[in-house]
KOLMIVEX-181420 format. One line per 8 residues: number of its first residue (from 1); their letters; for each residue x, y, z of N, C-alpha, C, CB. Coordinates in pm, whole numbers. Glycine has a CB too. Layout:
BEGIN
NUM	A	X:Y:Z:X:Y:Z:X:Y:Z:X:Y:Z  ...
This chain:
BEGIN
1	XXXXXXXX	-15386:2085:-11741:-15524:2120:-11777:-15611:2117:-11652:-15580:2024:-11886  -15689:2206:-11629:-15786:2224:-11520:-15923:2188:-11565:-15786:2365:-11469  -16010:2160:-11547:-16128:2072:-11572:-16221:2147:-11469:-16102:1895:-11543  -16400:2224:-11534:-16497:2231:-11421:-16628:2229:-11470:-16479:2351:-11336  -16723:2236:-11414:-16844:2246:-11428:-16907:2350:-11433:-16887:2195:-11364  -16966:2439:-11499:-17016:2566:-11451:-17203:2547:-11514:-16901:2720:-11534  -17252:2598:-11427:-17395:2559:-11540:-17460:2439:-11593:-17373:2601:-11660  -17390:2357:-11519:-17403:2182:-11595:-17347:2171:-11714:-17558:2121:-11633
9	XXXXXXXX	-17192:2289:-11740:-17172:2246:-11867:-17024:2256:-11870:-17248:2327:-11976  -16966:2204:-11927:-16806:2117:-11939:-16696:2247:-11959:-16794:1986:-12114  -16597:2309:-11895:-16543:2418:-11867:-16404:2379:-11876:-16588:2475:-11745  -16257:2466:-11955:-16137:2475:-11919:-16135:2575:-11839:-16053:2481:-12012  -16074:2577:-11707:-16026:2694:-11654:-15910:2715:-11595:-16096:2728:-11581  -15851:2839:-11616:-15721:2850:-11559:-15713:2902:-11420:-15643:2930:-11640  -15595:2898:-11387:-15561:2962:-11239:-15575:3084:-11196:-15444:2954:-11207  -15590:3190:-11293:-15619:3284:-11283:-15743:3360:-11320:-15545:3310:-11312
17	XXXXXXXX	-15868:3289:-11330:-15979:3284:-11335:-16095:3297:-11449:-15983:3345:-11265  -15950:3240:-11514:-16059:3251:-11685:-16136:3092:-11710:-15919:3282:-11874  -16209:3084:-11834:-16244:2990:-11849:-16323:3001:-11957:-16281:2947:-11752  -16292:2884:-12032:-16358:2861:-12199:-16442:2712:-12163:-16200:2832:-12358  -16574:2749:-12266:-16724:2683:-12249:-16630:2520:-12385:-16928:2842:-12344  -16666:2448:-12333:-16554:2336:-12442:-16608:2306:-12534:-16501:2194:-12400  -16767:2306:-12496:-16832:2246:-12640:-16830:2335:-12747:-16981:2205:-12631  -16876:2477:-12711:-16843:2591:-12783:-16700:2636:-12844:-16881:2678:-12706
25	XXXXXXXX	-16641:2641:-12774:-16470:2649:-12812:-16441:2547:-12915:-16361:2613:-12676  -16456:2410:-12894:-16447:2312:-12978:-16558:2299:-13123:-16458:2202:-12882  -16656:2377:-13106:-16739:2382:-13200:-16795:2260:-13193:-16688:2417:-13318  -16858:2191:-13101:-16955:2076:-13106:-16836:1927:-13104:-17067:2093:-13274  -16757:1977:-13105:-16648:1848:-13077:-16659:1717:-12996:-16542:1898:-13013  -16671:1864:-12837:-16702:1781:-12764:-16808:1816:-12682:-16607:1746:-12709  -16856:1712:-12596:-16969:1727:-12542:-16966:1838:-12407:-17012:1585:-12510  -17095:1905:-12460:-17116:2011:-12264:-17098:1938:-12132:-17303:2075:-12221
33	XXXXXXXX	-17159:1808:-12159:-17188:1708:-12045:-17082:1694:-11940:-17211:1571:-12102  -17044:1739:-11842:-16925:1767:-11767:-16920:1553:-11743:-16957:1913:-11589  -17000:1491:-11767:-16926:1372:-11728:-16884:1309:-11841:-16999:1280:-11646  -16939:1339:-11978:-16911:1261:-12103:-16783:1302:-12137:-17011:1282:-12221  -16755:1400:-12113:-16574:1410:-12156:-16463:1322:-12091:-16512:1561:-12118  -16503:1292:-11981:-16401:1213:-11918:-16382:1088:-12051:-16461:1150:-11745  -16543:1036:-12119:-16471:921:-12214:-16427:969:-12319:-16552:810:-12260  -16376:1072:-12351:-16224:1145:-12445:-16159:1233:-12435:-16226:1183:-12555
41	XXXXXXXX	-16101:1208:-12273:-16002:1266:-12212:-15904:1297:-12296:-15959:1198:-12117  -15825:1183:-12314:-15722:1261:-12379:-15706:1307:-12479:-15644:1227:-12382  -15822:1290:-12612:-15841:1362:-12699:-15853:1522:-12688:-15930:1309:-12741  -15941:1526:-12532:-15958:1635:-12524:-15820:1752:-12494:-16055:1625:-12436  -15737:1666:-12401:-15618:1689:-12376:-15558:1748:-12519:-15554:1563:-12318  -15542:1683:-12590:-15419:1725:-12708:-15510:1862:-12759:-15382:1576:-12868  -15673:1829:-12800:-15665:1973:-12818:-15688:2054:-12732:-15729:2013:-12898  -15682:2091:-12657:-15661:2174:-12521:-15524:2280:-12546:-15627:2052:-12376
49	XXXXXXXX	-15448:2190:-12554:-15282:2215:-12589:-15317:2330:-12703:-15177:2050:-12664  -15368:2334:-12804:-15336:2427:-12895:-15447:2545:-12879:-15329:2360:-13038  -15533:2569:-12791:-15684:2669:-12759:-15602:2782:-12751:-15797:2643:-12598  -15640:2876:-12794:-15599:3062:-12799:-15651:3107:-12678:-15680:3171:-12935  -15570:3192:-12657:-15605:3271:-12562:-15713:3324:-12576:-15532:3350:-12539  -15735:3335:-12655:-15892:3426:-12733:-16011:3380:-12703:-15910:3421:-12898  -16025:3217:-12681:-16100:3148:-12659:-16171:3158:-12497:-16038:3042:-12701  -16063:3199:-12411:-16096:3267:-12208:-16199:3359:-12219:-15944:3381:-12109
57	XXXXXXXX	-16258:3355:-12107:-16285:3455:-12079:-16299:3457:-11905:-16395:3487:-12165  -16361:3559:-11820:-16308:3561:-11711:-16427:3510:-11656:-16246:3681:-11665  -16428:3409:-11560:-16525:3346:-11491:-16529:3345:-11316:-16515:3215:-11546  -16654:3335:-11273:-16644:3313:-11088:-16638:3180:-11087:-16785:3367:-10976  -16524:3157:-10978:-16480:2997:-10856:-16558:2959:-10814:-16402:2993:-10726  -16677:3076:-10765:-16773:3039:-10697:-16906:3003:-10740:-16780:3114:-10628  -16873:2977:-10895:-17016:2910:-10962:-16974:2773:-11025:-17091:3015:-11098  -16860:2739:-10967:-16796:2603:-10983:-16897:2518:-10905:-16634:2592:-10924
65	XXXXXXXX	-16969:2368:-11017:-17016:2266:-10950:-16908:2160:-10920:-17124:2215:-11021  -16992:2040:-10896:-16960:1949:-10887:-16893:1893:-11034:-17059:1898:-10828  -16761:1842:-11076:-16723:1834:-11208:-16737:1709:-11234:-16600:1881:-11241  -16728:1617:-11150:-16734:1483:-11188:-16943:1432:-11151:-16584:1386:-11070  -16995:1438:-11247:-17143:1399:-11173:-17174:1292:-11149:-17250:1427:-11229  -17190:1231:-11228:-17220:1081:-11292:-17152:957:-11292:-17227:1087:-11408  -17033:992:-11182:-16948:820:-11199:-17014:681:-11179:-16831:800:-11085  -17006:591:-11298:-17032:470:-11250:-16950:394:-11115:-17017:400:-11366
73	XXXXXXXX	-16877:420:-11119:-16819:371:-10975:-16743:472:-10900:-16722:251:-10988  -16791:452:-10769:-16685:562:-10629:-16657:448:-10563:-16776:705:-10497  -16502:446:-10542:-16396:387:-10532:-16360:475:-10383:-16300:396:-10673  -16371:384:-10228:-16280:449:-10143:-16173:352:-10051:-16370:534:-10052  -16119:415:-10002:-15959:371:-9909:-15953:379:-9796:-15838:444:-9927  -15969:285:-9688:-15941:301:-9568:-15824:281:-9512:-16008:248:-9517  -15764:389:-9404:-15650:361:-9354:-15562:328:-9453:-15658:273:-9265  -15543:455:-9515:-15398:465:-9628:-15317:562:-9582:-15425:509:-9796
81	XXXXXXXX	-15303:627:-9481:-15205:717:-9406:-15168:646:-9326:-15241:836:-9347  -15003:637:-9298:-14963:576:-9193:-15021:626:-9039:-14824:584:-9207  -14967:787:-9048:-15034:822:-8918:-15161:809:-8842:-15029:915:-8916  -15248:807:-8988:-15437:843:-8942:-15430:653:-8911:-15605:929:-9141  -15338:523:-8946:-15366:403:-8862:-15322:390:-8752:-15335:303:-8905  -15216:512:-8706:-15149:501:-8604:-15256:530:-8472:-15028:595:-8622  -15390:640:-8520:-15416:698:-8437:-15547:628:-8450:-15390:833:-8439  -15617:587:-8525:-15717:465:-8543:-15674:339:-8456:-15724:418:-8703
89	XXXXXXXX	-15577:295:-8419:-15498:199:-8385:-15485:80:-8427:-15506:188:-8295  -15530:73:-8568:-15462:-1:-8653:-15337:-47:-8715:-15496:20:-8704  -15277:-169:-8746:-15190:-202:-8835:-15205:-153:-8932:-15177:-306:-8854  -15086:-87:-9063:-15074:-77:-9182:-15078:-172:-9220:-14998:-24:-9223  -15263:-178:-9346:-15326:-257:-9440:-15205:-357:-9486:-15394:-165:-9560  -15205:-464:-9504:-15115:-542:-9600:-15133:-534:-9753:-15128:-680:-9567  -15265:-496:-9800:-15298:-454:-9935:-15440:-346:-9908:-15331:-604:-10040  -15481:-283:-10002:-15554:-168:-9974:-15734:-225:-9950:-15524:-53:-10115
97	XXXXXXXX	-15785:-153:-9841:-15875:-201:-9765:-15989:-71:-9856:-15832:-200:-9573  -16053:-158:-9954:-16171:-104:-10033:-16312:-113:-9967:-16177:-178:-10164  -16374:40:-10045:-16514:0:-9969:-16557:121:-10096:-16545:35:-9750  -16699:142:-10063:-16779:238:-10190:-16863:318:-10138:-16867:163:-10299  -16826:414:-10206:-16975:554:-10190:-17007:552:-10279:-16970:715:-10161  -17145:558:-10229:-17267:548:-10348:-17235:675:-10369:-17443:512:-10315  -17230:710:-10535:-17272:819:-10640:-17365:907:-10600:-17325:767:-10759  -17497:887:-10576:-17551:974:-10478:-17515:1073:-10409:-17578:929:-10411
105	XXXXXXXX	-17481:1022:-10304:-17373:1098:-10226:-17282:1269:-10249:-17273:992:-10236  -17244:1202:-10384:-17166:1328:-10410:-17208:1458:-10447:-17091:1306:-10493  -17155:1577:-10417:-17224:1713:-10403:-17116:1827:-10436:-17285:1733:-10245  -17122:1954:-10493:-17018:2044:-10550:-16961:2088:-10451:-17055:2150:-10631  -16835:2195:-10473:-16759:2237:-10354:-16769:2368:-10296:-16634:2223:-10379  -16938:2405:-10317:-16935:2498:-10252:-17111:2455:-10194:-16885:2642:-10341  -17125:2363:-10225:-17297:2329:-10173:-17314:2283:-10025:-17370:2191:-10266  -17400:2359:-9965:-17446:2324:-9803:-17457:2150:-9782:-17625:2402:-9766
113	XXXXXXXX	-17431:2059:-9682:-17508:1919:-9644:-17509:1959:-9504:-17428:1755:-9679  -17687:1920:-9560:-17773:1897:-9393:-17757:1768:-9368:-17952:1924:-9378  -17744:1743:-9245:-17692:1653:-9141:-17840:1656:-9017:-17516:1727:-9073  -17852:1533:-8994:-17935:1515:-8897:-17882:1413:-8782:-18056:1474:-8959  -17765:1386:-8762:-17685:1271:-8651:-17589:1417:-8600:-17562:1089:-8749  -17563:1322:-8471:-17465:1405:-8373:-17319:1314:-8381:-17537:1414:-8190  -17313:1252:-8473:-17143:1194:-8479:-17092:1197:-8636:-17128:1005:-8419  -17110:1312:-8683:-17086:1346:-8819:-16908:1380:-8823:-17195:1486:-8864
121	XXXXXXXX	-16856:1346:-8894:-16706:1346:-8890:-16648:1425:-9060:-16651:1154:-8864  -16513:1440:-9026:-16473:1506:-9135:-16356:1416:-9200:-16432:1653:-9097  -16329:1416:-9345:-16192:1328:-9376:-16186:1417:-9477:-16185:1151:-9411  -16050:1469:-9484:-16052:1539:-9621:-15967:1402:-9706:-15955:1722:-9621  -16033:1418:-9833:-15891:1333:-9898:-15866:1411:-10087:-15946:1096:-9909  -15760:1356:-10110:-15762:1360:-10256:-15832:1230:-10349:-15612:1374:-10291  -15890:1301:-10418:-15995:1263:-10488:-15913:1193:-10662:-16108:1419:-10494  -15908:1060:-10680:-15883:1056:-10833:-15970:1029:-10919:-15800:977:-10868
129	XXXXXXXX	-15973:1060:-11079:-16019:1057:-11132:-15992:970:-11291:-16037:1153:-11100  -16053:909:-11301:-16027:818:-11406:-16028:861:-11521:-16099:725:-11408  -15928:894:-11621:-15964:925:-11756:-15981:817:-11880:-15867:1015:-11791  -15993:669:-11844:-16004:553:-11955:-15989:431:-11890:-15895:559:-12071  -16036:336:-11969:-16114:223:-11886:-15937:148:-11850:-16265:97:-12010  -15931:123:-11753:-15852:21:-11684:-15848:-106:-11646:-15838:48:-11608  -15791:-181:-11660:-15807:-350:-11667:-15696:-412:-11668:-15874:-408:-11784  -15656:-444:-11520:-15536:-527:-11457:-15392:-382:-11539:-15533:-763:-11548
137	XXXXXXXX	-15428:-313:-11486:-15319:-167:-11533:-15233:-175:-11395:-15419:30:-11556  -15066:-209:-11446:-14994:-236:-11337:-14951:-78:-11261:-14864:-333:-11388  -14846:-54:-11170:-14883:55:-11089:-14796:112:-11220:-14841:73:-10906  -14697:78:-11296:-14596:165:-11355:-14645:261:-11487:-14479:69:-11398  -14804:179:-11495:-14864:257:-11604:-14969:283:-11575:-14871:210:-11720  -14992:303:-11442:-15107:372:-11400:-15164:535:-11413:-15097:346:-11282  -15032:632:-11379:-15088:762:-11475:-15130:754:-11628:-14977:867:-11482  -15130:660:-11683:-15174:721:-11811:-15306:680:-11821:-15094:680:-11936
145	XXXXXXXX	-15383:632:-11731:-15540:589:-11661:-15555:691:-11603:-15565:462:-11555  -15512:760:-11549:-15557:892:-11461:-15573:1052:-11534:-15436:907:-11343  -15689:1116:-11528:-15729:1215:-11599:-15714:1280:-11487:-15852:1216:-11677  -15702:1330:-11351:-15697:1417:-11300:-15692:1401:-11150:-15777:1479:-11349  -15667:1497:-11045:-15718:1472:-10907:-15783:1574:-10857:-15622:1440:-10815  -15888:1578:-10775:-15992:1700:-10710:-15971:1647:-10591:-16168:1719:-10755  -15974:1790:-10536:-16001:1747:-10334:-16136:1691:-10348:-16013:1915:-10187  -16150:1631:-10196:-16284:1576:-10153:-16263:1541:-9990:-16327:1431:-10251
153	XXXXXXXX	-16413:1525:-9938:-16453:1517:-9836:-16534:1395:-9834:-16505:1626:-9803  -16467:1255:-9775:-16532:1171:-9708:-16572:1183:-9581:-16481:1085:-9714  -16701:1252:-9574:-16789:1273:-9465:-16841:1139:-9397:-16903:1357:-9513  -16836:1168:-9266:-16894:986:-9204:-16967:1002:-9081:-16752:858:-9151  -17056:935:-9051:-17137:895:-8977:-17111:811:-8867:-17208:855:-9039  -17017:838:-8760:-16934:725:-8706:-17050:643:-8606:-16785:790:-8614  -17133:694:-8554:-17299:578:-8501:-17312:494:-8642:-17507:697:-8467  -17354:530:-8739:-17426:390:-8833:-17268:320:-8846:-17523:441:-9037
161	XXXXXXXX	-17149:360:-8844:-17042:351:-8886:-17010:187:-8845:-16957:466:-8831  -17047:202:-8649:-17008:102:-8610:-17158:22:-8577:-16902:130:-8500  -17248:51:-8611:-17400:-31:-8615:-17351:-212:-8612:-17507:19:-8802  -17376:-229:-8536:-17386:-395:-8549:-17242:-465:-8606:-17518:-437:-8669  -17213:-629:-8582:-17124:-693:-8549:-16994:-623:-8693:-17185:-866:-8538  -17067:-588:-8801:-16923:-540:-8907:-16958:-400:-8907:-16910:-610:-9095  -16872:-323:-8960:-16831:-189:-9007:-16931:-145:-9084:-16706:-183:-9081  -17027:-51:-9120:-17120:-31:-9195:-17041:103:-9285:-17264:-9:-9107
169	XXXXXXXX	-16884:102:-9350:-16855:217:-9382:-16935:290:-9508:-16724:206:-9400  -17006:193:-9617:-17076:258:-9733:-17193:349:-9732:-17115:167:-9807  -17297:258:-9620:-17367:328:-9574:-17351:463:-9484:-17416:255:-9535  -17246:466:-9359:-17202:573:-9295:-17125:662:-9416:-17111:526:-9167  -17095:641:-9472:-17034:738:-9570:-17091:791:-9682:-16935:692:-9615  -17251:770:-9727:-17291:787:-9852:-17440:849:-9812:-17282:645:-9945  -17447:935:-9702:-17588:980:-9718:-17603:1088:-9771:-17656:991:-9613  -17695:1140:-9838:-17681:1297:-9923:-17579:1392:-9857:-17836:1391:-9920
177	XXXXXXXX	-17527:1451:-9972:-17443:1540:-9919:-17277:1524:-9885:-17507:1564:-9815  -17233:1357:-9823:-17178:1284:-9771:-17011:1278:-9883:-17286:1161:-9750  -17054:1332:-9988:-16873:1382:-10117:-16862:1452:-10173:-16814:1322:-10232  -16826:1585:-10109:-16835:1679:-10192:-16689:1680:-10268:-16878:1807:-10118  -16684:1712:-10365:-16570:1716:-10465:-16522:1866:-10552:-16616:1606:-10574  -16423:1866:-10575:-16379:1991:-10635:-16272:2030:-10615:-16441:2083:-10612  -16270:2166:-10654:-16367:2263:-10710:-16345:2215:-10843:-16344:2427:-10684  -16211:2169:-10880:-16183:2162:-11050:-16128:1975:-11025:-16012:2318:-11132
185	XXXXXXXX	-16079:1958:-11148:-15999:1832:-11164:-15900:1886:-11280:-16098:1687:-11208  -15777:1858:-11213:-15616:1909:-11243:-15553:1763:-11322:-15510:1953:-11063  -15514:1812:-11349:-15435:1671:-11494:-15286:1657:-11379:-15365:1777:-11754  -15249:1525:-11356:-15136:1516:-11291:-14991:1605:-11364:-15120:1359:-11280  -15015:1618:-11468:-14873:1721:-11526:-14871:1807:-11512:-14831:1745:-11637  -14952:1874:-11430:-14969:2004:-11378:-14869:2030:-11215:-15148:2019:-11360  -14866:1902:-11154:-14780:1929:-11068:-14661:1864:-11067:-14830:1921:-10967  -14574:1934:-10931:-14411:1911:-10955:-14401:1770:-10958:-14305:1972:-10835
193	XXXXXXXX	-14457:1713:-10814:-14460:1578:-10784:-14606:1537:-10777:-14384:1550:-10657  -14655:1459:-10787:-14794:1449:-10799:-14813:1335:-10686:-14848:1413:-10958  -14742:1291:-10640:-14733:1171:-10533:-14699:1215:-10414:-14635:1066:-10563  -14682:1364:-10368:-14642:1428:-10260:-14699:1600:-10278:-14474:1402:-10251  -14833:1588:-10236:-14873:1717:-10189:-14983:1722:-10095:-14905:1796:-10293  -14984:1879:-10025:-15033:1899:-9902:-15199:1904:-9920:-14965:2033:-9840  -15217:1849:-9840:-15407:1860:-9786:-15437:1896:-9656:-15495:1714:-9788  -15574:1973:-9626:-15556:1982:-9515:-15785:1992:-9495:-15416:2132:-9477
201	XXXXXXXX	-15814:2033:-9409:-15907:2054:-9344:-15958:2164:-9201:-15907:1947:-9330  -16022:2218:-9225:-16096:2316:-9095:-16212:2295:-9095:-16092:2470:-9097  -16212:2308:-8965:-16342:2365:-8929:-16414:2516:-8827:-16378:2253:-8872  -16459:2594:-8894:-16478:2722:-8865:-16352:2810:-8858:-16546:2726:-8748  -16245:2745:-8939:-16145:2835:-8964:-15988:2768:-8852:-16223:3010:-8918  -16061:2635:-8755:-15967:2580:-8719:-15921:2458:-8777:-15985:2572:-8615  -15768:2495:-8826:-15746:2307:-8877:-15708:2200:-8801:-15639:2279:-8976  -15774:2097:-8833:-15814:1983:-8852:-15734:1874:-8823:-15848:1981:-8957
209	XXXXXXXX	-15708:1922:-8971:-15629:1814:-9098:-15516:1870:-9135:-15710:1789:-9248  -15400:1813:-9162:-15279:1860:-9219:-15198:1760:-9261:-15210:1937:-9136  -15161:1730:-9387:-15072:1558:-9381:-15025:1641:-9529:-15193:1338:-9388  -14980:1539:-9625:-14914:1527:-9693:-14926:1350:-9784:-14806:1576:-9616  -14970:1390:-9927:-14986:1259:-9956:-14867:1137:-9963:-15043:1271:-10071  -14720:1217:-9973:-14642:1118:-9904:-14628:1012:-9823:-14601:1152:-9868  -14745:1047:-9702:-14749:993:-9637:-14833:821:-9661:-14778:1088:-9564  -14874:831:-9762:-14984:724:-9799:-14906:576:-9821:-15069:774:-9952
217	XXXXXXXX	-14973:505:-9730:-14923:324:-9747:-14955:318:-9892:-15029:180:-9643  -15017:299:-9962:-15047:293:-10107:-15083:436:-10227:-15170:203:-10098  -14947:378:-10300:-14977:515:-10390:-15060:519:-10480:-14879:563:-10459  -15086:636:-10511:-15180:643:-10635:-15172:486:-10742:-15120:796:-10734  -15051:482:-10792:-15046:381:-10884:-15068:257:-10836:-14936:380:-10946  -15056:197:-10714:-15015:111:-10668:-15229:76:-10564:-14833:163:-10584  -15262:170:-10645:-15445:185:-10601:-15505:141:-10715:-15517:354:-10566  -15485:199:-10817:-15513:165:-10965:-15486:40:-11001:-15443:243:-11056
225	XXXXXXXX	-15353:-38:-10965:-15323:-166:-10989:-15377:-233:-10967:-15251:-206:-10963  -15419:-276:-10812:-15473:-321:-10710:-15625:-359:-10715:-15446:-234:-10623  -15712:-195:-10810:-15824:-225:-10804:-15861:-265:-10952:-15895:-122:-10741  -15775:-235:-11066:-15817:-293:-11208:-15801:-352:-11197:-15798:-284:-11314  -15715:-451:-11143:-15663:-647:-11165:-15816:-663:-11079:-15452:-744:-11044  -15879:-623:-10992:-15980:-660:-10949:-16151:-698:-11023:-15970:-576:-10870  -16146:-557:-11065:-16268:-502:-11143:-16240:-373:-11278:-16369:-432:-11013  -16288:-374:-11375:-16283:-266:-11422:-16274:-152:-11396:-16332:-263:-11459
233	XXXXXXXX	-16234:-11:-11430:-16248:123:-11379:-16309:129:-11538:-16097:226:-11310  -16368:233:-11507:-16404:324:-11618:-16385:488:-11640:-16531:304:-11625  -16373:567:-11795:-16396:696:-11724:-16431:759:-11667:-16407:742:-11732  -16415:850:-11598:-16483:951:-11492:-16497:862:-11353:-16650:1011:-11552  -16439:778:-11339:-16455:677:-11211:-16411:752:-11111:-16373:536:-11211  -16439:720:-10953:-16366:793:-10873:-16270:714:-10785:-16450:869:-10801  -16164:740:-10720:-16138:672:-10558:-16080:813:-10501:-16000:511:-10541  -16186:819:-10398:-16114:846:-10263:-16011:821:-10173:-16162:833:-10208
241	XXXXXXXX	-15921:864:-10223:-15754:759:-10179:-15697:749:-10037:-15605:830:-10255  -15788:785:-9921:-15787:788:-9736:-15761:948:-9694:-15628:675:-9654  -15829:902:-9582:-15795:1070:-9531:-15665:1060:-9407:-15971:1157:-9440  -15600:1169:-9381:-15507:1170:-9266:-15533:1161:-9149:-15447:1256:-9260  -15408:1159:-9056:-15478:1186:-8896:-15552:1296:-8908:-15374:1216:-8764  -15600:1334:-8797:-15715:1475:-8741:-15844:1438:-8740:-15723:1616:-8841  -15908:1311:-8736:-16025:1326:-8804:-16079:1361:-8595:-16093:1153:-8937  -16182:1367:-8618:-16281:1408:-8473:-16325:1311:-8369:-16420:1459:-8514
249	XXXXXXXX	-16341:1157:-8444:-16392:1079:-8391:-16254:1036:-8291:-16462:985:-8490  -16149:1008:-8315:-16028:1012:-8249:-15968:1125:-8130:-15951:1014:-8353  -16024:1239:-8099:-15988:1301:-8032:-16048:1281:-7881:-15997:1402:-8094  -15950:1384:-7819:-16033:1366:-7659:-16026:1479:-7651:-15978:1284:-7517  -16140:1516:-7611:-16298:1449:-7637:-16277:1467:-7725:-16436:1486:-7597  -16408:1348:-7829:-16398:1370:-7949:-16514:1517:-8009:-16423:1219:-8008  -16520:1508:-8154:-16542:1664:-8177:-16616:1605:-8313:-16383:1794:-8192  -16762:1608:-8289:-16826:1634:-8407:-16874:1729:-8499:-16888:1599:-8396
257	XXXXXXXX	-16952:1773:-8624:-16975:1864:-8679:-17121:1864:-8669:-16914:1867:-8792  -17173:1978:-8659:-17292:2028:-8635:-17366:2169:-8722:-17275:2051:-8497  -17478:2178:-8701:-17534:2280:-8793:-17512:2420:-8782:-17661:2270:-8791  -17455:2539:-8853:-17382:2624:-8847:-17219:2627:-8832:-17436:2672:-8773  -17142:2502:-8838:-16987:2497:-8897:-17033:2508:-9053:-16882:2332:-8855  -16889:2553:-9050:-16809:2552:-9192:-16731:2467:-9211:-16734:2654:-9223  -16694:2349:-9316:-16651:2283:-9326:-16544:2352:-9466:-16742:2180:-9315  -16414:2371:-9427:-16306:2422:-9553:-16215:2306:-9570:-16204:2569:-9515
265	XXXXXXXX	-16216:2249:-9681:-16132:2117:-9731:-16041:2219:-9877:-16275:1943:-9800  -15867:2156:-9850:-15811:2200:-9959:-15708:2105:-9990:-15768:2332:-9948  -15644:2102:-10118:-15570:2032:-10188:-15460:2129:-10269:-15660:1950:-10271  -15331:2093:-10181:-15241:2213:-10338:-15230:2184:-10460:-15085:2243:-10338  -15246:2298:-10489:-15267:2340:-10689:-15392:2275:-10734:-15125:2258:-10817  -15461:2237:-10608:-15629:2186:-10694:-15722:2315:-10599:-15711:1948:-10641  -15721:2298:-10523:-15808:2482:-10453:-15888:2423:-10326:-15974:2586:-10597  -15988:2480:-10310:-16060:2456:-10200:-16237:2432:-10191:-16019:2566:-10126
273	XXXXXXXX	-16258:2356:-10125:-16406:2335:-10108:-16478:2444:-9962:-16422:2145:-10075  -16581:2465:-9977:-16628:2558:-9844:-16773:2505:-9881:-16597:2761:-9842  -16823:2370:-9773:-16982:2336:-9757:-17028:2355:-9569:-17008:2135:-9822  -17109:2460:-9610:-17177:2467:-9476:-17234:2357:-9403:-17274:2546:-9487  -17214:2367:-9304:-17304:2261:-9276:-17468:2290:-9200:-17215:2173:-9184  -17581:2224:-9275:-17678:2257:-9233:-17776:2173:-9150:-17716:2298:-9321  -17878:2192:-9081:-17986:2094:-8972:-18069:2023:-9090:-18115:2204:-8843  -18079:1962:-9150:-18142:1880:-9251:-18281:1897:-9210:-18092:1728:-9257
281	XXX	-18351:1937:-9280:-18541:1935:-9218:-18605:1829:-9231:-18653:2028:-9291  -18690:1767:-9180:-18814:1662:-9098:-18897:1670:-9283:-18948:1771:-8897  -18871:1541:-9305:-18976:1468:-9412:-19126:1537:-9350:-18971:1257:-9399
């Protein structure tokens, strides 16, 4: 099942560019509210399964919002690629190194963020999505907590990043604009392996980014475990599960993003994000 937003209102769409309105299709079933469905995911799921073809119709990618709006909690991962600690020059985490983006933050996958710093950085990552409340959920039954995954862009601020004696990552990571997500959210049974696929990143058409979630010190399930034995998840929750090597701040010289790039973030069998990047204007 593919999952989107169109209009501020709750969308099935397929791969080939159709798409049925849910509340309508369902006849008031379920809600338009692209975030209230996440709390009857899988209700929504089973009937999903039986919708007619009749019910499509053909829709634009490019009026895809943001699908997840409203999470009570954004959930992110530092240094969960072996390589991107290799090149950070970090040790691989002994257990997963949490931190949070403010809700705020997040923005659709085709919307401009103005930027006003000169050390703006790129992370593409895969994005999960919570379909039901979780609580101490061990890793082996962790997909059946998971409603979906969307690409995303943990954008960062690497000046406020390292501001003073600790790490300021919530703040460097959560200023408007700072998660964009999308384009859709894909139900893990949609792919072959769901624990091994490609992501990548450009900028102005050069990549970036290229990894493979294989590569991740902590898997999906083994994130979910980790953070329900901690705290609750709820529906529609997010984590940002780390981004790979490539990021900018690491290079020589390093390579920030500035006003007039294009920023292209993608995820296989979930699609692609394209946010300009813009000069943010003077309060």
């Amino acid at each position: 099942m593919r999952f989107a937003s169109i209009a501020g209102r709750a969308w099935l769409v397929t791969p080939d560019g159709k798409g049925a309105d849910i509340e309508q299709a369902s006849d008031g079933r379920f809600s338009a509210d692209p975030q209230s469905v996440f709390d009857g995911w899988h209700a929504l799921g089973e009937w999903a399964a039986g919708l007619s073809d009749e019910a499509f119709e053909p829709v634009d990618p490019t009026a895809f919002e943001l699908p997840v709006p409203r999470p009570r909690q954004v959930f992110a991962i530092g240094a969960n690629y072996r390589a991107h600690a290799v090149e950070a020059g970090v040790a691989p985490p002994e257990q997963p190194v949490i931190f949070t983006k403010f809700p705020s933050c997040l923005t659709g996958p085709g919307d401009a963020v103005a930027i006003r710093h000169e050390r703006v950085d790129w992370e593409v990552e895969l994005v999960v999505v919570m379909g039901r409340e979780a609580r101490g959920v061990s890793a082996a039954d962790a997909w059946h907590y998971v409603a979906g995954f969307a690409a995303g862009q943990d954008i960062s601020e690497r000046a406020i990043q390292r501001l003073g004696p600790m790490p300021q990552f919530s703040m460097a990571k959560s200023l408007p604009g700072f998660g964009p997500v999308g384009p859709v959210v894909v139900t893990p049974d949609e792919f072959v392996n769901p624990d091994d696929l490609e992501l990548g990143c450009a900028v102005n058409g050069v990549t970036m980014q290229s990894s493979r979630t294989s590569d991740f010190i902590f898997s999906v399930g083994e994130l979910v475990e980790y953070i329900s034995g901690l705290v609750p998840m709820y529906p529609g929750d997010l984590i940002f599960t780390g981004t790979p090597e490539g990021v900018g701040a690491t290079r020589k010289p390093p390579i920030f993003l500035k006003p007039g790039d294009v920023l292209t973030t993608w995820v296989e069998g979930i699609g692609t994000l394209t946010n300009p990047i813009i000069k943010e204007q003077a309060q």
